[in-house]
C-alpha positions as CSV (number, residue, x, y, z in Angstrom):
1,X,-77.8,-14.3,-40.3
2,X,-80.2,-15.9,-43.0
3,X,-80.8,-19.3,-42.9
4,X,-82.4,-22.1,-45.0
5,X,-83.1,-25.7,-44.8
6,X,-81.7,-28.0,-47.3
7,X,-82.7,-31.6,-47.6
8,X,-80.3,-34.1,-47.3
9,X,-82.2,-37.1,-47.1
10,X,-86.0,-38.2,-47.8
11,X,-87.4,-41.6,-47.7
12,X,-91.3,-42.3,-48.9
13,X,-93.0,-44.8,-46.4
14,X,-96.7,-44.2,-48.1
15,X,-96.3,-44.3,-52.2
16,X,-100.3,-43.1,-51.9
17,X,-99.5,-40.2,-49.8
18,X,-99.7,-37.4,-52.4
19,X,-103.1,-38.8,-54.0
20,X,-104.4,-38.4,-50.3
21,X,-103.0,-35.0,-50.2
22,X,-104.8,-34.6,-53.8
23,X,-108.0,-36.2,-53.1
24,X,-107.7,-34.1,-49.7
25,X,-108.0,-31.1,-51.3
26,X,-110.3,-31.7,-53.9
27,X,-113.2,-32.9,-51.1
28,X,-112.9,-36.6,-52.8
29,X,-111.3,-38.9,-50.7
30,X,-113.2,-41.6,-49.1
31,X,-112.5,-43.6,-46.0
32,X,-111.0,-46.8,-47.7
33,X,-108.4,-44.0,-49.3
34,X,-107.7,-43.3,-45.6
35,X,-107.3,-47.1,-44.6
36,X,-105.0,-47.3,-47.1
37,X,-102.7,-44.5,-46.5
38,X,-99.4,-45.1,-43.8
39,X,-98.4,-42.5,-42.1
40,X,-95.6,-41.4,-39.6
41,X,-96.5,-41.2,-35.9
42,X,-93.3,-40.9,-34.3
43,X,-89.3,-40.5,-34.4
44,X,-87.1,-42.2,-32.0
45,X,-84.0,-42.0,-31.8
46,X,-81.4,-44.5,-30.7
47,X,-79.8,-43.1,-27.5
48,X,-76.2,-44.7,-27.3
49,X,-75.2,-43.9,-30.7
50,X,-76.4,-41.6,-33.0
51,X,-76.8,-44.5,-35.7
52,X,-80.9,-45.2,-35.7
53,X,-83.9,-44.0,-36.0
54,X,-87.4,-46.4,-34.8
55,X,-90.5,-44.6,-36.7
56,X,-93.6,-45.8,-35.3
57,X,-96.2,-46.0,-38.2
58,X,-99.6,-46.1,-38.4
59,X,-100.0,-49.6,-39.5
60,X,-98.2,-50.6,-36.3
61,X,-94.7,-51.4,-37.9
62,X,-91.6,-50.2,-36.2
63,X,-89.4,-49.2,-38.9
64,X,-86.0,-48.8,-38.0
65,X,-84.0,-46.2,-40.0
66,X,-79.6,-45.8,-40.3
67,X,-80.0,-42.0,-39.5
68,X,-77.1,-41.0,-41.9
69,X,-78.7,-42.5,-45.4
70,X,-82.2,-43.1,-44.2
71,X,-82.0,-46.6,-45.5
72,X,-84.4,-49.2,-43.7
73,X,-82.5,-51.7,-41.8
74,X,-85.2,-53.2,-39.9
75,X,-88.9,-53.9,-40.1
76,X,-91.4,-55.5,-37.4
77,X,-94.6,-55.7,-35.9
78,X,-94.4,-56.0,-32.2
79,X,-98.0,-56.8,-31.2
80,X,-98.9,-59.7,-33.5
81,X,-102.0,-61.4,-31.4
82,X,-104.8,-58.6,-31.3
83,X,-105.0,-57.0,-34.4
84,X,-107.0,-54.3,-32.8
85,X,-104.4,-53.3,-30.9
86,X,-102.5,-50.0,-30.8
87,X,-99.0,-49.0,-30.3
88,X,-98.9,-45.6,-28.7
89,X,-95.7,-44.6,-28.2
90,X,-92.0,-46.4,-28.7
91,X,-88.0,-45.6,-27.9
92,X,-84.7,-47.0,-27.6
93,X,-83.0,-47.9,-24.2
94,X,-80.3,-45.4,-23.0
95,X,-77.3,-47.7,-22.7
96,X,-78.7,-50.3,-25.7
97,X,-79.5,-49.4,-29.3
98,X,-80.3,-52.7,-30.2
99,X,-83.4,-52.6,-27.4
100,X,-86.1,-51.0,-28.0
101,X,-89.3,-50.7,-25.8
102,X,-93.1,-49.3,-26.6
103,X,-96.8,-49.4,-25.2
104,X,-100.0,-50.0,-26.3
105,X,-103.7,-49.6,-25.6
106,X,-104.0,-53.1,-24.4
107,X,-102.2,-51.7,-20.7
108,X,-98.3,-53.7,-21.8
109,X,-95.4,-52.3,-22.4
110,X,-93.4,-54.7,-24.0
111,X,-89.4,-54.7,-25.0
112,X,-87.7,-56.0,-28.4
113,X,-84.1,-57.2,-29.1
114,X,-83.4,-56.2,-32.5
115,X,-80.7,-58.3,-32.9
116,X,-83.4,-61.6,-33.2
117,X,-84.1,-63.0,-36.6
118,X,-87.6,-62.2,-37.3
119,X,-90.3,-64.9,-37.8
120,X,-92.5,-63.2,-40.4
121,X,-93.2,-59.9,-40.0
122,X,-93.0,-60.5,-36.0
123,X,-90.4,-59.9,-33.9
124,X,-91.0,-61.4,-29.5
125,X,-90.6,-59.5,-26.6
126,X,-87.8,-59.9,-24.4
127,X,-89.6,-58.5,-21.6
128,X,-93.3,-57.9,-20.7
129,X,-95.2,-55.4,-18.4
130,X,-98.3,-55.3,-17.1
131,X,-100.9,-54.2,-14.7
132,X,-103.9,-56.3,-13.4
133,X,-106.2,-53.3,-14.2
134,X,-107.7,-52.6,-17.3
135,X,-105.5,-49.5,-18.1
136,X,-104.5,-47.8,-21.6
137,X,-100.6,-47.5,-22.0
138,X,-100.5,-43.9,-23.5
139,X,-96.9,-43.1,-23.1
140,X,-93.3,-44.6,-21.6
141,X,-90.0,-43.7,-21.2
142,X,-87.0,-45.3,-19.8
143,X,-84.3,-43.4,-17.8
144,X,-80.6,-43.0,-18.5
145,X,-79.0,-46.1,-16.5
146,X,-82.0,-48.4,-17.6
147,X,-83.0,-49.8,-14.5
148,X,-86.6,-47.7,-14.2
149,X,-89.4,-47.3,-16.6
150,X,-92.3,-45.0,-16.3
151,X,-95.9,-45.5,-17.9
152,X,-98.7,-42.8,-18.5
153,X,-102.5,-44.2,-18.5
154,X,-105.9,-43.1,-19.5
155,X,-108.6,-42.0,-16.9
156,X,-110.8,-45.1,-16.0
157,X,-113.1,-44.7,-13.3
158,X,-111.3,-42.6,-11.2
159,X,-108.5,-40.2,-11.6
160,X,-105.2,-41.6,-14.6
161,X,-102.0,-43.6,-13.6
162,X,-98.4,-43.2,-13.8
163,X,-96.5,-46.3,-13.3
164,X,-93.1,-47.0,-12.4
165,X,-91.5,-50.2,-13.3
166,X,-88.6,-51.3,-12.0
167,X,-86.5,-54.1,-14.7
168,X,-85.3,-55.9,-12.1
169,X,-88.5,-56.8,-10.5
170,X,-89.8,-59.5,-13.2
171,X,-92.3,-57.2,-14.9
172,X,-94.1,-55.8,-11.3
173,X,-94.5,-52.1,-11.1
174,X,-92.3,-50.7,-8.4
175,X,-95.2,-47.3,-7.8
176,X,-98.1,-46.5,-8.8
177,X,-99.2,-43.0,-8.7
178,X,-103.1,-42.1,-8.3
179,X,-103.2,-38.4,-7.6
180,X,-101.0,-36.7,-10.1
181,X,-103.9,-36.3,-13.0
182,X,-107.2,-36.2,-13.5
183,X,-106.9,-36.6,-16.5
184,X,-105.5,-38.9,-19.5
185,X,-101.6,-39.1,-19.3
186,X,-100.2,-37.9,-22.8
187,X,-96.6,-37.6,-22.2
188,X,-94.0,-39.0,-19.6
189,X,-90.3,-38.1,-19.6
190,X,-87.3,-38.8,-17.6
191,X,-84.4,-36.0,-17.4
192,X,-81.9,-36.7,-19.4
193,X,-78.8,-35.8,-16.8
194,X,-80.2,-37.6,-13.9
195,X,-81.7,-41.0,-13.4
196,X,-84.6,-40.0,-10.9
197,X,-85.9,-37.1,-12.1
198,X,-89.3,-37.5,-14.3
199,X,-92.0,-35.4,-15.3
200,X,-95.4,-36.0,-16.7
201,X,-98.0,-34.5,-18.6
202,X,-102.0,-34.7,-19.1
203,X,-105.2,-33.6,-20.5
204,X,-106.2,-31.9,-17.2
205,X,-103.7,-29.0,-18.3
206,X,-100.9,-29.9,-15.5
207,X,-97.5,-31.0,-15.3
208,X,-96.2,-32.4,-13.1
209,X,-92.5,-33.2,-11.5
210,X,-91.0,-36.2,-9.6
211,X,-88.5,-37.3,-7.9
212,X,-87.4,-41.0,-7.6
213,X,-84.8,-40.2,-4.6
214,X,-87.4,-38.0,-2.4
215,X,-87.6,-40.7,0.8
216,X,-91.8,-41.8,0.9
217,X,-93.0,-42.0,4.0
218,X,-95.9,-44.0,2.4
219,X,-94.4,-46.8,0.5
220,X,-96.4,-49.6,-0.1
221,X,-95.7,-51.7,2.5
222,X,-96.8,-55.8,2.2
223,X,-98.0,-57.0,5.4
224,X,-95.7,-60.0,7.1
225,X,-98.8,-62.3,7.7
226,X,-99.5,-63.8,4.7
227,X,-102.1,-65.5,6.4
228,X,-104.4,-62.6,7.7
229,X,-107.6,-62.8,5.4
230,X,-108.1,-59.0,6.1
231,X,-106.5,-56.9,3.2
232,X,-105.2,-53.3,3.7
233,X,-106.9,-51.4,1.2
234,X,-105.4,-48.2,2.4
235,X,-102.2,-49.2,1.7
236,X,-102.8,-50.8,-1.7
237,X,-104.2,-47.1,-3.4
238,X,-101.6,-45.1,-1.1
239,X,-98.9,-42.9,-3.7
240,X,-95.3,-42.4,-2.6
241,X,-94.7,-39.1,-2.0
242,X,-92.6,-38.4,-4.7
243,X,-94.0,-35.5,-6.6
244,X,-91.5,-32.4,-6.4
245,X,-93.9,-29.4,-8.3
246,X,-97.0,-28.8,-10.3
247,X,-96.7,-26.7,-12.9
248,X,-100.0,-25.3,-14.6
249,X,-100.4,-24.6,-18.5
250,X,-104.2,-24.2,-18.0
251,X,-104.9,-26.2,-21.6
252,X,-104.5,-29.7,-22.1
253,X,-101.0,-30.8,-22.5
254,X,-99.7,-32.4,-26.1
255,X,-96.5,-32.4,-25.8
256,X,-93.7,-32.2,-22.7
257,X,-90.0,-32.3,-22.6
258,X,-86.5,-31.3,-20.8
259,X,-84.5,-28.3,-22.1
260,X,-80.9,-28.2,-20.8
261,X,-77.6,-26.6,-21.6
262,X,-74.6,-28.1,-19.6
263,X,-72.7,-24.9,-20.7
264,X,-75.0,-22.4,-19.4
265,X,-76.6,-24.4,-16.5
266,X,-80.0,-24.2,-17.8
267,X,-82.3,-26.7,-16.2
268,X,-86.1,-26.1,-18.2
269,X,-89.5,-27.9,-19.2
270,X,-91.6,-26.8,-22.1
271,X,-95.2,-27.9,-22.6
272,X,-97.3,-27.7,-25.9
273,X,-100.9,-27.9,-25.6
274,X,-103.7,-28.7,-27.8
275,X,-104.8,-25.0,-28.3
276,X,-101.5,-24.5,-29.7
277,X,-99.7,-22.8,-27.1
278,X,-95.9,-22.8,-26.1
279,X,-94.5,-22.6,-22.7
280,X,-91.4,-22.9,-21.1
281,X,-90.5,-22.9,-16.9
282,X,-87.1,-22.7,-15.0
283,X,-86.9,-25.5,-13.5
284,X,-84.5,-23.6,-10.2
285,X,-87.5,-20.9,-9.6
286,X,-90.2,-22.6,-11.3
287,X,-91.2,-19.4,-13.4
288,X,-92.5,-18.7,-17.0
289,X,-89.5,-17.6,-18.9
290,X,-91.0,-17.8,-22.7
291,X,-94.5,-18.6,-23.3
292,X,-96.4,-18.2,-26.7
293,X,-100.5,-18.1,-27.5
294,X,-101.7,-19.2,-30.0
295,X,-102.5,-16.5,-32.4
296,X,-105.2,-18.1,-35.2
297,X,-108.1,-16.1,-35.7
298,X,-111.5,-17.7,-37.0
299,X,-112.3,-16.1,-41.1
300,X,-115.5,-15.1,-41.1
301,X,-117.3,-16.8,-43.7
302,X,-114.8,-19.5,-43.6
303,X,-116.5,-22.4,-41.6
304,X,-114.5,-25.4,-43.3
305,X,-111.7,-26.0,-40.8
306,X,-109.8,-28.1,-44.2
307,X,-109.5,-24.4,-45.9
308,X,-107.7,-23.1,-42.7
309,X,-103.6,-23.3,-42.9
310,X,-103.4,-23.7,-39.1
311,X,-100.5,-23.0,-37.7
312,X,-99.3,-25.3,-34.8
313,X,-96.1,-26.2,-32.4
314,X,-94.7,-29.4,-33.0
315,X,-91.0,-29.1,-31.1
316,X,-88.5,-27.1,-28.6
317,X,-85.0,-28.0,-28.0
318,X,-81.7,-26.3,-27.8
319,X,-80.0,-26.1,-31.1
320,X,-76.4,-25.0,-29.3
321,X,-76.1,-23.6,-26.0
322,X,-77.4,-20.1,-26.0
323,X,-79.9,-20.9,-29.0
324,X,-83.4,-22.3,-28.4
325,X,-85.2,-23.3,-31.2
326,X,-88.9,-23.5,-31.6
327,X,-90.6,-26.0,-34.4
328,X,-93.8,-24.1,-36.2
329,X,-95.6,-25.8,-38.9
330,X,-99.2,-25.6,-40.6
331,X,-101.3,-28.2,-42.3
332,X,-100.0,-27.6,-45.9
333,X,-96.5,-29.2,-44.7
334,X,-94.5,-26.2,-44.3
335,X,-92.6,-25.3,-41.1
336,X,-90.1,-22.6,-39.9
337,X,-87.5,-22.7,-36.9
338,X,-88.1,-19.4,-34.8
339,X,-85.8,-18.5,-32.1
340,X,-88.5,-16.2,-29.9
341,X,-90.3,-13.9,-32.5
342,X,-88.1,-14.1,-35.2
343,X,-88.1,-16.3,-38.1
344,X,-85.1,-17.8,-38.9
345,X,-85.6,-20.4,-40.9
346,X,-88.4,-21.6,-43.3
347,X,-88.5,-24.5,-45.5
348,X,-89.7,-22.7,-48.7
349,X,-87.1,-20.0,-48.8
350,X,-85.0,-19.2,-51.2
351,X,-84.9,-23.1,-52.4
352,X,-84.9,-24.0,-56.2
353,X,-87.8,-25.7,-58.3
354,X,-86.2,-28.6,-58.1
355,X,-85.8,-28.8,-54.8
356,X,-88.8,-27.3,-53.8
357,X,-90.6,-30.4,-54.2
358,X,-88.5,-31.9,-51.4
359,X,-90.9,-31.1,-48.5
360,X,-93.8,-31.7,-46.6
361,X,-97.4,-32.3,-48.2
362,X,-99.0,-32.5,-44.5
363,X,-98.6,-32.1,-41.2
364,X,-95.4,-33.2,-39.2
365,X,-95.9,-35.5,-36.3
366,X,-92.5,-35.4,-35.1
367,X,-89.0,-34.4,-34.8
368,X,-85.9,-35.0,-33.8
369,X,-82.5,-32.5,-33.7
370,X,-78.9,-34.5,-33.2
371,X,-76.8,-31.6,-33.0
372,X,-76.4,-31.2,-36.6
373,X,-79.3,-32.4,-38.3
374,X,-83.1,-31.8,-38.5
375,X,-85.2,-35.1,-39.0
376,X,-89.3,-34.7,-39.4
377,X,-91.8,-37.0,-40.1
378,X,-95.3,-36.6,-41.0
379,X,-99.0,-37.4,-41.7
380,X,-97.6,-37.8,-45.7
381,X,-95.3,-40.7,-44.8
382,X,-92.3,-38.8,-45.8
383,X,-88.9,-39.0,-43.0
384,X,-86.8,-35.8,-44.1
385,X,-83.2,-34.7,-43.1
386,X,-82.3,-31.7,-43.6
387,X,-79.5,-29.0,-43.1
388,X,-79.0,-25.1,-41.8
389,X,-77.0,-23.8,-44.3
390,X,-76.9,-20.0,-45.0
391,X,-77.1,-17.4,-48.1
392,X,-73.5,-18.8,-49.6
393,X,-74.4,-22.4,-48.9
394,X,-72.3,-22.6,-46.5
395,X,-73.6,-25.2,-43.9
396,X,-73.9,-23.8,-40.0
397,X,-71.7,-25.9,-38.1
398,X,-73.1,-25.8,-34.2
399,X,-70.7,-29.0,-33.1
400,X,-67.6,-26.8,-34.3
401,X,-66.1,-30.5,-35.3
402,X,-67.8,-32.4,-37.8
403,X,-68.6,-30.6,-41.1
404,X,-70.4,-31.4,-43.8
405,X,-69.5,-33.9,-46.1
406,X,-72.1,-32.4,-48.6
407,X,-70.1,-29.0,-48.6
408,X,-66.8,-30.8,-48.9
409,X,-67.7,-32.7,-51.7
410,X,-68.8,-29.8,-53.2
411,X,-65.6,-28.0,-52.6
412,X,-63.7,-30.9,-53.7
413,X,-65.7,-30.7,-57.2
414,X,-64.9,-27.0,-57.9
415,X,-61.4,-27.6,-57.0
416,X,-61.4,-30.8,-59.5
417,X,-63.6,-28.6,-62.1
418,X,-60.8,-25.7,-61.6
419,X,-57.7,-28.1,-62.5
420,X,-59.3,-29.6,-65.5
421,X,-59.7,-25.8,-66.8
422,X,-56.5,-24.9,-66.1
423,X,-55.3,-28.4,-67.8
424,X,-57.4,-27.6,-71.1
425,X,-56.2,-24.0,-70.9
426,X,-52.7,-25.3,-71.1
427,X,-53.4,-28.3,-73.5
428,X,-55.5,-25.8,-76.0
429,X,-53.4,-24.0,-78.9
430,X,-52.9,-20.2,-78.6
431,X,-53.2,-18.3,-81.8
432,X,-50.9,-15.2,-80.6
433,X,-48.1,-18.1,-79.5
434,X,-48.2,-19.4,-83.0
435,X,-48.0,-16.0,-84.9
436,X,-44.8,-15.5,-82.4
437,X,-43.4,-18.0,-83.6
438,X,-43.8,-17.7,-87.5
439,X,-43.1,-14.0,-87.2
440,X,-39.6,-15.6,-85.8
441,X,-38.8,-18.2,-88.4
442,X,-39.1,-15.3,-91.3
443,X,-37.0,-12.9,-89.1
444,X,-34.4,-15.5,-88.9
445,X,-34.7,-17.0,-92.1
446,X,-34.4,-13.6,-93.5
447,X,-31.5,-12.5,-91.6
448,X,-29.7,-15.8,-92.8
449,X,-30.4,-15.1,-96.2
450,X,-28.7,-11.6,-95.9
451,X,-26.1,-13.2,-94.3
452,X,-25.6,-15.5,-96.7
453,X,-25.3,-12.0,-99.1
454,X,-23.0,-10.0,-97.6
455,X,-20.0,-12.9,-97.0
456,X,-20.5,-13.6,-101.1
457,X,-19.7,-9.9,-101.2
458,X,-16.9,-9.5,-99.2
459,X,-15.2,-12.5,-101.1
């Protein structure tokens, strides 16, 4: 089966993004050109609903999105007092799509009700985490009944952090996790069939696999006498054992996330590393069951790395239950959806001039699959969503109940444009009809006429 991608939707968030891209290429751009460009970091969609999309932008704005027309419906910048300060990663709660959480370098993670009026361009926190240490927030995620978060941190001193936060407990972490990474933490995910179940992933090339309802034998206990001046330092740096498997990718880790199928019972993690490397584990055994190296060469001769069309990972997930789909882009903007080694899809193919403009000018930061659309987002500033159709424009339904209203409004135009033909046809004069019909008026004036001759005769 051939596919294509057709673009549905596009929305420009940077108006100087394609005299980047220009200035780029031409070796002219200087760095107040790059101050001034905005650029997509992140997709993330609402989790209740399919309704929104929160982009995280470079210029620290949460831009919320209605995910069918792109239109922006809300616009705010959560962390107003520093300007220096950096929001690394943000997402919807599970059971709420009018919460939303993220973290920063400044070691909060802080939580937004969209549904306040905004003073300014500023929108407070509901709810506000943080640590006594000075710790980066890299990454968070919230689990499915919204009761737990989990946080990510940088290396300090000594080895990275994971956190977990528990809502309830007035902005006090619940765990905290010393000997998972050595290593920045670049990604943290809870599954998303069970509440407990968490993974993380870092620079020192491992991932690693929790569980929240694993008994530890080595909770951190607080002593009953409050008034014993001797602290237990032990205790204080003790983890709970609650770490179910390591799993090793021997690079440093990019990107981690769940694959599962309900229909097929399959349970997986993929991890994509900085040296551009794919790899997916059973989560039941624990094996390799698809993994993918990176296959750039150096040109000889070639030693500016801007020349180079790199070719890079930037997504996994399950398109329908017995089809895994693997996001492949390069630095020029283009990408294709591969399903192992085969291509099967490419967003230049077999698309118009017209269209052909619709697409990426850089690379895509992220992405997000609902079950019917494709949504990217890149270093251009452009959001895109697009749609698998195939050779007769036919789009590829994988939900086997919605279908798409761009087909049916095309069908519902040829059916219109076939009436009004058929209506002229039947309004417009036919030559043949007319010569029938004068050929008729002689025949029976003429036979009148005789007629007319023969009963003169007779009398």
């Amino acid at each position: 089966m051939s596919l294509n991608l057709e673009c549905q939707e596009w929305i420009n968030t940077n108006k100087s993004a394609r005299l980047i891209k220009t200035l780029k290429k031409s070796k002219q751009i200087t760095n107040n050109d790059l101050a001034s460009s905005v650029y997509l970091l992140q997709i993330a969609p609402s989790r209740c609903s399919q309704s929104k999309l929160a982009c995280l932008m470079s210029n620290q704005f949460v831009n919320i999105f209605d995910q069918n027309s792109l239109k922006s419906i809300h616009k705010f910048k959560g962390f107003d007092k520093s300007p220096t300060t950096t929001i690394t990663e943000i997402g919807f709660y599970s059971k709420n799509d009018d919460l939303i959480f993220g973290c920063s370098d400044n070691g909060s993670l802080r939580c937004w009700d969209l549904r306040q009026s905004l003073s300014g361009e500023n929108l407070d926190e509901c709810i506000n985490f943080k640590t006594d240490e000075e710790r980066e927030f890299l990454t968070a995620d919230i689990n499915r009944e919204d009761n737990y978060f989990i946080v990510g941190t940088n290396k300090n001193i000594d080895n990275a952090l994971v956190y977990i936060f528990d809502i309830r407990m007035n902005g006090k972490y619940l765990h905290k996790l010393t000997e998972s990474h050595s290593s920045d933490v670049t990604q943290v995910n809870f599954h998303p069939n069970t509440g407990t179940k968490f993974c993380s992933g870092s620079l020192d090339g491992l991932v690693c696999l929790y569980d929240l309802e694993q008994e530890p034998d080595n909770t951190l206990k607080i002593p009953l006498d409050r008034n014993n001046d001797e602290e237990d330092e032990t205790d204080s740096d003790e983890d709970p054992d609650l770490m179910d498997q390591v799993l090793n990718a021997d690079s440093s880790i990019q990107k981690i996330g769940f694959l599962s199928s309900k229909c097929l019972e399959i349970d997986q993690i993929y991890a994509i590393t900085y040296t551009n490397d794919l790899i997916v584990w059973d989560l039941q055994s624990h094996d390799v069951v698809y993994q993918v190296k990176n296959s750039n060469k150096e040109v000889l001769g070639q030693n500016d790395s801007e020349d180079q069309e790199d070719e890079y990972f930037f997504d996994c997930f399950y398109m329908r239950p017995d089809f895994m789909a693997i996001c492949k882009g390069n630095k020029s903007g283009e990408f294709k959806l591969l399903n192992g080694n085969d291509v099967l899809c490419d967003s230049l193919c077999d698309l118009n001039e017209a269209s052909s403009k619709r697409m990426h000018r850089d690379v895509i930061r992220s992405s997000y699959w609902n079950g019917q659309n494709l949504y990217t987002a890149g270093e251009d500033g452009f959001l895109f969503k697009w749609k698998l159709i195939d050779k007769n424009t036919k789009s590829i339904d994988f939900d086997d109940k919605t279908k798409s209203n761009k087909r049916d409004l095309n069908e519902d135009m040829e059916s219109d444009d076939e009436d009004n033909h058929f209506r002229a046809q039947s309004k417009r004069p036919n030559k043949n009809n007319n010569r029938k019909r004068s050929f008729s008026i002689v025949i029976f004036i003429w036979s009148f006429a005789l007629s007319s001759k023969m009963i003169v005769f007779i009398i």
